[in-house]
DRENFI-546150 format. One record per residue (C-alpha): residue in three letters; y, x, z. Coordinates in Angstrom, 2 decimals. Example, Ala and Ser with C-alpha at 12.3 -4.5 7.8 and 13.67 -1.06 7.14 Angstrom:
% DRENFI-546150
+------+---------+---------+---------+
| code |       y |       x |       z |
+------+---------+---------+---------+
|  ALA |   -4.50 |   12.30 |    7.80 |
|  SER |   -1.06 |   13.67 |    7.14 |
+------+---------+---------+---------+
***
This chain:
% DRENFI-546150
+------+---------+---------+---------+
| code |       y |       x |       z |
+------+---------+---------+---------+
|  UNK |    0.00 |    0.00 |    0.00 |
|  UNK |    3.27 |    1.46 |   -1.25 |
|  UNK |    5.77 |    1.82 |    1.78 |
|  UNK |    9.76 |    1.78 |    1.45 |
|  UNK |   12.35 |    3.35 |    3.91 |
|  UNK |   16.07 |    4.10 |    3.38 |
|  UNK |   16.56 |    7.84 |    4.02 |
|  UNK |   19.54 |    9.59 |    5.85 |
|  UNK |   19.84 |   13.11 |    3.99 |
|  UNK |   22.46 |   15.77 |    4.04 |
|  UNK |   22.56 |   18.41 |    1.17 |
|  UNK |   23.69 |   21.97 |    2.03 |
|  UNK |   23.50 |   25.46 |    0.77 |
|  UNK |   23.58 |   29.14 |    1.63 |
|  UNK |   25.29 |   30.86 |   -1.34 |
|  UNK |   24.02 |   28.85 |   -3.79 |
|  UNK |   20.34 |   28.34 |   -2.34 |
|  UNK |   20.54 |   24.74 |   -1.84 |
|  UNK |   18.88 |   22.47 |    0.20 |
|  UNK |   18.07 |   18.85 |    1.39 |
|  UNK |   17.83 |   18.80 |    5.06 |
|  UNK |   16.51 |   16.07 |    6.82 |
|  UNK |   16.29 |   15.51 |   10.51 |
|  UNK |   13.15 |   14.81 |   12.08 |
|  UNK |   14.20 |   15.90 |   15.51 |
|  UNK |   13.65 |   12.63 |   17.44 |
|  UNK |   11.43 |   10.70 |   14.99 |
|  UNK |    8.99 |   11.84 |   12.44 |
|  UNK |   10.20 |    9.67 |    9.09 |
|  UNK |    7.80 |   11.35 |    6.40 |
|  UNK |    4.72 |   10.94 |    7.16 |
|  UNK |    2.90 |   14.53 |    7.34 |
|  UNK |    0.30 |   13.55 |    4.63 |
|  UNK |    3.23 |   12.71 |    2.11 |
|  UNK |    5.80 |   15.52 |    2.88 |
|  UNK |    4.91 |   17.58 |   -0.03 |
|  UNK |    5.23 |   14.27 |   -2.56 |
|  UNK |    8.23 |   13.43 |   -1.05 |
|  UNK |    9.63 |   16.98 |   -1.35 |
|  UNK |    8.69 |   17.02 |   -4.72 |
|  UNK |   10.56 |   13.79 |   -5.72 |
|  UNK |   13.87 |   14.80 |   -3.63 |
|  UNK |   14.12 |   18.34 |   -5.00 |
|  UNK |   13.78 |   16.96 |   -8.90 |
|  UNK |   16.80 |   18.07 |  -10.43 |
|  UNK |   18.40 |   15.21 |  -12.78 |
|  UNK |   15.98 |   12.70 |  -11.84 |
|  UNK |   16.76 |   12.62 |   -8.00 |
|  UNK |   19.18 |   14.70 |   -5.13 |
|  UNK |   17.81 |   18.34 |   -6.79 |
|  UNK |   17.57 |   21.32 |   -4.38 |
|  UNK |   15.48 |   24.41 |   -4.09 |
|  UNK |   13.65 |   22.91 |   -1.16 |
|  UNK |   13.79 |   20.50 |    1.55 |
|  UNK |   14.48 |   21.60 |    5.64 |
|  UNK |   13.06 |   19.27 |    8.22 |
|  UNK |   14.83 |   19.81 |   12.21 |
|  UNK |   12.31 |   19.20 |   14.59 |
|  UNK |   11.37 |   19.58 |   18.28 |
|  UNK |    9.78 |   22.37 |   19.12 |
|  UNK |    7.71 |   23.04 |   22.44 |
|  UNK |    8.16 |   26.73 |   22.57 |
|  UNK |   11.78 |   27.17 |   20.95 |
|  UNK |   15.18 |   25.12 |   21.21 |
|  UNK |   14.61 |   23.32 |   17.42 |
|  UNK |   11.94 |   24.12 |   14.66 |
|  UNK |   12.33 |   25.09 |   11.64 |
|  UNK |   10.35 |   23.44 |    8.41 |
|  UNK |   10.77 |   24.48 |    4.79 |
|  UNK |    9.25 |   23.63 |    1.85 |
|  UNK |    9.64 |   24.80 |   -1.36 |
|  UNK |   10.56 |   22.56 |   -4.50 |
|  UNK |    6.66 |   22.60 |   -5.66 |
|  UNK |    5.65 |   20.80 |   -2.24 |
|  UNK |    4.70 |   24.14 |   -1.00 |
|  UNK |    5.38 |   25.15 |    2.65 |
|  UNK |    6.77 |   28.20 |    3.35 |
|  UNK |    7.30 |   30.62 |    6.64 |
|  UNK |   10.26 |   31.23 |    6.20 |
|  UNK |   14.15 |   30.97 |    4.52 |
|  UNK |   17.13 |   33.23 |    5.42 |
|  UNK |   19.88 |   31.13 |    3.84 |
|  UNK |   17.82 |   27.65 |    4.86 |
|  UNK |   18.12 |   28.77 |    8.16 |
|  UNK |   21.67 |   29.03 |    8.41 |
|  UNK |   22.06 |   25.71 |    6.51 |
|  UNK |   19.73 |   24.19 |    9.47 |
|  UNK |   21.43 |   25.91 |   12.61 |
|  UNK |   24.78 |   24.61 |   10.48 |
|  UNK |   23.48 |   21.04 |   10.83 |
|  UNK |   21.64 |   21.37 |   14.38 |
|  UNK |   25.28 |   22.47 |   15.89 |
|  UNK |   27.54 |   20.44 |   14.37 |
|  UNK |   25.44 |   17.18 |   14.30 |
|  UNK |   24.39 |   17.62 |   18.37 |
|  UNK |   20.78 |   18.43 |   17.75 |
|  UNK |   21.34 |   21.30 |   20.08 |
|  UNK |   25.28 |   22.01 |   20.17 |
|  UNK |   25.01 |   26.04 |   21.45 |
|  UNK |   26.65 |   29.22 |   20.00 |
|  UNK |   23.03 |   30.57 |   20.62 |
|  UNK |   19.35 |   29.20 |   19.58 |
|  UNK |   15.75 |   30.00 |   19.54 |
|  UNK |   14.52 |   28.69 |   16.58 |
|  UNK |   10.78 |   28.23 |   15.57 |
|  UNK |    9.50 |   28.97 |   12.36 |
|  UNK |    6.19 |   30.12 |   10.66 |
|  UNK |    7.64 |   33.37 |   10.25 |
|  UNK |    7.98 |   33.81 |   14.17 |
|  UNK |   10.88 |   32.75 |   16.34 |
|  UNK |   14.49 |   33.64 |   15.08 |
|  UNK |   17.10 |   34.12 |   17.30 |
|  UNK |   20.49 |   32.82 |   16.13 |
|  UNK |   24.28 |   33.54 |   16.83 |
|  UNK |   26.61 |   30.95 |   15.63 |
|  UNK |   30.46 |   31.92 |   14.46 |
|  UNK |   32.27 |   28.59 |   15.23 |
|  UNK |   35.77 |   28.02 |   14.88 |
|  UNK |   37.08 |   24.05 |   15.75 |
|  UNK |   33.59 |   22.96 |   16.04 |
|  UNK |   32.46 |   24.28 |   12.87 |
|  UNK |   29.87 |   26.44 |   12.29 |
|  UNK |   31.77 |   29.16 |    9.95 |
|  UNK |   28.60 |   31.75 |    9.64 |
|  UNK |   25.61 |   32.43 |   11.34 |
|  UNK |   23.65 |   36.11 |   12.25 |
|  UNK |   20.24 |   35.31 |   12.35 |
|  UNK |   17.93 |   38.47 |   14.22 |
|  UNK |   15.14 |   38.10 |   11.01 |
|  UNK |   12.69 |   40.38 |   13.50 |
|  UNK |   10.87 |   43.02 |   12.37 |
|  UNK |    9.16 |   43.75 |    8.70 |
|  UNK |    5.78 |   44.97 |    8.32 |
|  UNK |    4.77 |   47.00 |    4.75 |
|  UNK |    0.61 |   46.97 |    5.80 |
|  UNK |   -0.67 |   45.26 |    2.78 |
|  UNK |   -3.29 |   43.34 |    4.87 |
|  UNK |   -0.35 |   41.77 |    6.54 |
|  UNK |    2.01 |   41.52 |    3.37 |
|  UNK |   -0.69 |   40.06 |    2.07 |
|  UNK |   -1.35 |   41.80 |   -0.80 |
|  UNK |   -5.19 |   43.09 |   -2.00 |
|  UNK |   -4.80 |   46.24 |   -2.79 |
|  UNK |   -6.86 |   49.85 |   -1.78 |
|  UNK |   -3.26 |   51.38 |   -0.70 |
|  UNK |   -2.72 |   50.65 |    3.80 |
|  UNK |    1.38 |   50.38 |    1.89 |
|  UNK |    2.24 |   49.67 |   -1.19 |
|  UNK |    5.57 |   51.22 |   -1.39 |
|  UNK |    7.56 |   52.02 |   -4.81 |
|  UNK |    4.34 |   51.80 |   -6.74 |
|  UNK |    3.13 |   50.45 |  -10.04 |
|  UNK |    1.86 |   47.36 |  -10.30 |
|  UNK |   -0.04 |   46.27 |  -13.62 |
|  UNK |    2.09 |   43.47 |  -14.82 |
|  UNK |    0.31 |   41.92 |  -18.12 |
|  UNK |    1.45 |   44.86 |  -20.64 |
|  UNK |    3.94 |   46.55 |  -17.82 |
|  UNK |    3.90 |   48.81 |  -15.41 |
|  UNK |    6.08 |   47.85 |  -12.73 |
|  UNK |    7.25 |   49.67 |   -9.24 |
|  UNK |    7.41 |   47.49 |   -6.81 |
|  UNK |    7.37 |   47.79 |   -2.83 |
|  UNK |    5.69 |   44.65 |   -0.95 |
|  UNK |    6.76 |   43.87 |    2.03 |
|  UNK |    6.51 |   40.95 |    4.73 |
|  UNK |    9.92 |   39.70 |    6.49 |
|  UNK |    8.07 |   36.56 |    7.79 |
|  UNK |    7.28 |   36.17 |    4.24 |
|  UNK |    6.05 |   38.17 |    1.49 |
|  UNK |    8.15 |   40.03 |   -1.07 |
|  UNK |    8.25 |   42.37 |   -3.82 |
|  UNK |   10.80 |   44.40 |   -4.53 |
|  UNK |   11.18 |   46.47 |   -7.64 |
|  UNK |   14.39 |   48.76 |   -7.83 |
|  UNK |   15.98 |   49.54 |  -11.09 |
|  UNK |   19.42 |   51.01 |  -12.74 |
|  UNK |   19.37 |   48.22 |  -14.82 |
|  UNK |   19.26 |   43.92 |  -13.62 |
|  UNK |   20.01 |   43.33 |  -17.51 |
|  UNK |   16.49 |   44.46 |  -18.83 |
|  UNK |   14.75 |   43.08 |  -15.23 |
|  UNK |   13.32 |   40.20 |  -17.90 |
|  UNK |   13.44 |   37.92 |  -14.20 |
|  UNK |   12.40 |   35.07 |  -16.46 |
|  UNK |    9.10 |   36.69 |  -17.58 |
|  UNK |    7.95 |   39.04 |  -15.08 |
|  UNK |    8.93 |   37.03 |  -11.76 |
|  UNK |    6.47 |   34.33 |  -12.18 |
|  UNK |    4.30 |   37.13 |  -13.28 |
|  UNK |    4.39 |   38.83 |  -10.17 |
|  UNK |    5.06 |   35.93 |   -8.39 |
|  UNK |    1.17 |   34.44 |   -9.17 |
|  UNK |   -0.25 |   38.04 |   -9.35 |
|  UNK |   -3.95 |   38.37 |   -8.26 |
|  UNK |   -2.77 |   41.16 |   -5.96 |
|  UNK |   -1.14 |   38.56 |   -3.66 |
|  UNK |   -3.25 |   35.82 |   -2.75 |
|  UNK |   -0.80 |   33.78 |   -1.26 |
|  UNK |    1.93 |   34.19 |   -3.98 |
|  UNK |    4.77 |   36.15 |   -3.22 |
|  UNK |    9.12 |   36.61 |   -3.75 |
|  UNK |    9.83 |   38.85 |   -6.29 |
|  UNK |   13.28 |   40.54 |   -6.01 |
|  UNK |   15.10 |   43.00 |   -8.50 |
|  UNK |   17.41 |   45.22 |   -7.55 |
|  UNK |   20.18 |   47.71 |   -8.45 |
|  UNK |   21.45 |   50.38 |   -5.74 |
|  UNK |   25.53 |   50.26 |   -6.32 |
|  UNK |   25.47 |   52.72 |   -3.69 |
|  UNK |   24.36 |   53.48 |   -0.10 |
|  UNK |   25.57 |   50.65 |    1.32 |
|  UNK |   25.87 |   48.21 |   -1.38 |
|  UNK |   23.42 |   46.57 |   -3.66 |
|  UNK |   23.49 |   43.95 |   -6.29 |
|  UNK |   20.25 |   41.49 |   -6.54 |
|  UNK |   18.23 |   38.80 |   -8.73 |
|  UNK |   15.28 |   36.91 |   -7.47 |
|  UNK |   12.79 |   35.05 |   -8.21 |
|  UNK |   11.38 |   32.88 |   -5.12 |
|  UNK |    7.66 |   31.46 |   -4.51 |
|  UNK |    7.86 |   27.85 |   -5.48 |
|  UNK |   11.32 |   27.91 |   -6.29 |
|  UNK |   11.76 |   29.93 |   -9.67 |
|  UNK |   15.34 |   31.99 |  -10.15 |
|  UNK |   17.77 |   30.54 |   -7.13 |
|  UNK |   21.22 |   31.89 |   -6.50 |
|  UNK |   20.45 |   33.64 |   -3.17 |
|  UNK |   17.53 |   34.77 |   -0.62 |
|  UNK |   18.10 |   35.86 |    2.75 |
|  UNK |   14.46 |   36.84 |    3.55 |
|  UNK |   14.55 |   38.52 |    0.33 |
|  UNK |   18.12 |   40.57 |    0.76 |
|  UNK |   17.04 |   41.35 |    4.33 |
|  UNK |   13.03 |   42.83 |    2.54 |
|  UNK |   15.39 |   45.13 |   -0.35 |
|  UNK |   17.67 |   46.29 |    2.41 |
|  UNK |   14.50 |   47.44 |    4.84 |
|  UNK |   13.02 |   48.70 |    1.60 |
|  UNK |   15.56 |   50.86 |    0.51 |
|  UNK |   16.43 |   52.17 |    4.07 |
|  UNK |   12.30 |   53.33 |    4.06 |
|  UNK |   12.59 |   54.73 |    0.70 |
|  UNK |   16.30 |   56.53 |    1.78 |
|  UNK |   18.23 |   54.58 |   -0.92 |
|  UNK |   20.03 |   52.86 |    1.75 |
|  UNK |   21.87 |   53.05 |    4.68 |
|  UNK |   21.82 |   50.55 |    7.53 |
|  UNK |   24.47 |   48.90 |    7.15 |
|  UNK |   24.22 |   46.79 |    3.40 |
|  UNK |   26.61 |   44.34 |    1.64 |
|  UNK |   24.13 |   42.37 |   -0.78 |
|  UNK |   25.26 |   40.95 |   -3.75 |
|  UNK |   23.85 |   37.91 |   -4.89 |
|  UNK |   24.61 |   35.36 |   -7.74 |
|  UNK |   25.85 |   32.96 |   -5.04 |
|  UNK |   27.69 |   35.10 |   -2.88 |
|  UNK |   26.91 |   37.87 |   -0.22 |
|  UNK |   25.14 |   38.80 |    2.55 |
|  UNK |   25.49 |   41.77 |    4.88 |
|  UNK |   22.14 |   43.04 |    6.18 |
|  UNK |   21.85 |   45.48 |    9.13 |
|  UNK |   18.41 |   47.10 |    9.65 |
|  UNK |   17.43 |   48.35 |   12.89 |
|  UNK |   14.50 |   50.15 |   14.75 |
|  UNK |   12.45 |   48.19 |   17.07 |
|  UNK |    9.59 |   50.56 |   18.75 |
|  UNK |    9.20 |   52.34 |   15.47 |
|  UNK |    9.11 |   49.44 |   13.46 |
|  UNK |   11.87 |   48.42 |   11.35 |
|  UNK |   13.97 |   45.02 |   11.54 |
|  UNK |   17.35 |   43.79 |   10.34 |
|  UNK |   20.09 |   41.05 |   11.08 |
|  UNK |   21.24 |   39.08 |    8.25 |
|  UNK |   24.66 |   37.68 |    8.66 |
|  UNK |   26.49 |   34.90 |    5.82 |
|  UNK |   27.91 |   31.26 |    6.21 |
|  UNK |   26.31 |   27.97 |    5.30 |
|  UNK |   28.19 |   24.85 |    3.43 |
|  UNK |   27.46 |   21.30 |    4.22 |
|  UNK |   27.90 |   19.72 |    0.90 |
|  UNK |   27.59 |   15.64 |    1.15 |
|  UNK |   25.22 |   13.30 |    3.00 |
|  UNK |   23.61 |   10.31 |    1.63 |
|  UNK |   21.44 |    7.62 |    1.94 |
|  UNK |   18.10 |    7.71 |   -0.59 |
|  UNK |   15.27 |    4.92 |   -0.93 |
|  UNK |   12.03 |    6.31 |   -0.86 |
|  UNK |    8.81 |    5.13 |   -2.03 |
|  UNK |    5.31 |    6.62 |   -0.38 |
+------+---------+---------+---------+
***
């Protein structure tokens, strides 16, 4: 029997990345067995609202809010750097948990948050994205190699050098003087449904401006090309600090906007904050079929 229910939404974005986020934190509306249909109608582009994914806010029993995402193809994912600033974004300024300062729980671990708020408004957000682990049992990625770092990956006809990485999610990065010949189009779904990473991964270019600067395209797991990626910006910048292409402190240039990255050292294993604002665009009210 085909239910109907009149949805609340708001639509947001983090440079670009955009997002329809839908709160869930006193009430579950979508039923869990028709999340990833309903995701999949919402995030339609010229048929419906359009996004890159959909957020849910809900409670969480060992955090102050959790934090769902789920990509555009129904998928699920651990984790989303510019998502999660949308989603703090709402959870302050709509009273889900009004504080400068939030655990939040995600698949990817819990994040801690600092909100910049200026009349009540959230105006950026510094999210602590935890540490990054380049094991390729823990990327995942099947390969012979413990690390797979800034080596070639058979990609159809190519050859290309990639570093894989986990941030809470899995990434490859490739580095190269040149985003114009990247061929994003081709190669990131390429690399994106590779056999070497069974559960998909982000595939980021990059070019290194200089130390502390870098300029990025990406290609995101269930998503396709999007304008921004915080998990991904905060993987390059850990990346290129391993391989000594980078220094700590990063400026990332996206085709949305930028984020500044800071890695750090946490008992020998590396992490990095990942600081940018979040826009509330318009809220609306859908009906849904499920």
């Amino acid at each position: 029997m085909t239910e109907k229910m009149i949805l609340l939404f708001h639509k947001m974005h983090g440079l670009g990345n955009d997002y329809v986020v839908i709160d869930e934190s006193t009430e579950e509306l979508i039923p869990e067995d028709k999340k990833e249909d309903v995701v999949k109608a919402l995030c339609r582009r010229g048929f419906s609202i359009g996004a890159d994914g959909v957020i849910f806010v809900s409670p969480s029993a060992i955090a102050n809010v959790r934090f769902r995402i789920f990509n555009s193809d129904g998928s699920e994912a651990e984790m989303c750097g510019n998502g999660i600033r949308c989603f703090a974004k709402y959870v302050y300024e709509n009273d889900v948990f009004p504080e400068k300062k939030m655990s939040v729980e995600t698949l990817g671990g819990i994040k801690n948050l600092v909100l910049n708020v200026e009349n009540k408004t959230v105006t950026s957000c510094r999210v602590d994205m935890g540490t990054a682990t380049f094991k390729t049992v823990d990327v995942p990625m099947i390969s012979d190699e413990e690390e797979f770092i800034d080596m070639e990956l058979t990609v159809g006809s190519e050859q290309v050098e990639l570093t894989a990485i986990n941030v809470g999610n899995p990434h490859a990065v490739s580095f190269t003087d040149n985003l114009n010949k990247a061929s994003l189009d081709q190669l990131g779904p390429m690399i994106e449904n590779h056999e070497a990473f069974p559960e998909r991964t982000n595939v980021h270019f990059v070019k290194v401006i200089n130390p502390q600067e870098v300029e990025m395209l990406t290609w995101e797991r269930g998503a396709g090309f999007t304008m921004a990626c915080g998990t991904g910006a905060t993987g390059t910048v850990i990346s290129g600090y391993r391989l000594g292409l980078l220094e700590k402190d990063v400026l990332v240039h996206l085709p949305g906007g930028d984020l500044q990255i800071t890695v750090y050292d946490h008992d020998g294993k590396l992490g990095a904050f990942m600081e940018g604002d979040a826009v509330a665009v318009y809220e609306g009210i859908m009906e849904l079929e499920f």
